[in-house]
Legacy VTK file of the C-alpha trace (Angstrom):
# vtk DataFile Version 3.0
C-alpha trace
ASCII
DATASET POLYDATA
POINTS 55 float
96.391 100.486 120.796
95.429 102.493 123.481
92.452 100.618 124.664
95.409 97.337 125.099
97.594 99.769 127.027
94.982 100.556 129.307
93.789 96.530 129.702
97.170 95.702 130.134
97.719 97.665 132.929
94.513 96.870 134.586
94.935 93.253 133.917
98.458 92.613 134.887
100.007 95.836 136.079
101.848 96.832 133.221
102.362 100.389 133.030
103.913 100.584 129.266
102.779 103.603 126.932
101.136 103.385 123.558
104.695 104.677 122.149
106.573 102.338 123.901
104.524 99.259 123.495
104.999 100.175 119.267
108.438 100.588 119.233
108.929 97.248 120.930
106.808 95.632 118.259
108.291 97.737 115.528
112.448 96.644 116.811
110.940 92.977 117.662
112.147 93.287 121.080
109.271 92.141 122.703
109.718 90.065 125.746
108.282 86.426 125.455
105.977 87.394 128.601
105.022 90.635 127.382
104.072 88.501 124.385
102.049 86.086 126.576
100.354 89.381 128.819
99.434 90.957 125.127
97.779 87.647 123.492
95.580 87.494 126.669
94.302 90.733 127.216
93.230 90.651 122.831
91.637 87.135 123.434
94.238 84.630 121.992
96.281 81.902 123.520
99.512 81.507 122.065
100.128 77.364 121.641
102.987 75.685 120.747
102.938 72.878 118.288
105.220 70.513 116.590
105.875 71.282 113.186
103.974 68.814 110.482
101.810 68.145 113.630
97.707 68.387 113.123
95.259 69.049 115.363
LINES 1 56
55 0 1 2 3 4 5 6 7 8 9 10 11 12 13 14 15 16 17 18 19 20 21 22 23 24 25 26 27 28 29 30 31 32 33 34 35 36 37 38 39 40 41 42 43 44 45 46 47 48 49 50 51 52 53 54
């Protein structure tokens, strides 16, 4: 957890604590672009898709 802290505030300036960023994710009130900054800096893409709908 704190090796994502520290990328995330290399990577896009955020400046959020190891304690903060897990009580966000613990109360689910994690912002959609937090969300977006966090998937990139662990290596994942988040992709929306159509229910029912395959690749």
């Amino acid at each position: 957890m704190s090796e994502v802290v520290r990328t995330l505030a290399v990577v896009h300036g955020r400046s959020a604590s190891v304690p903060n960023l897990s009580d966000k994710l613990k109360r689910g009130t994690l912002r959609y672009s937090e969300a977006i900054e966090l998937a990139d800096v662990l290596g994942y893409d988040i992709i929306w898709q159509k229910r029912g709908m395959a690749h």
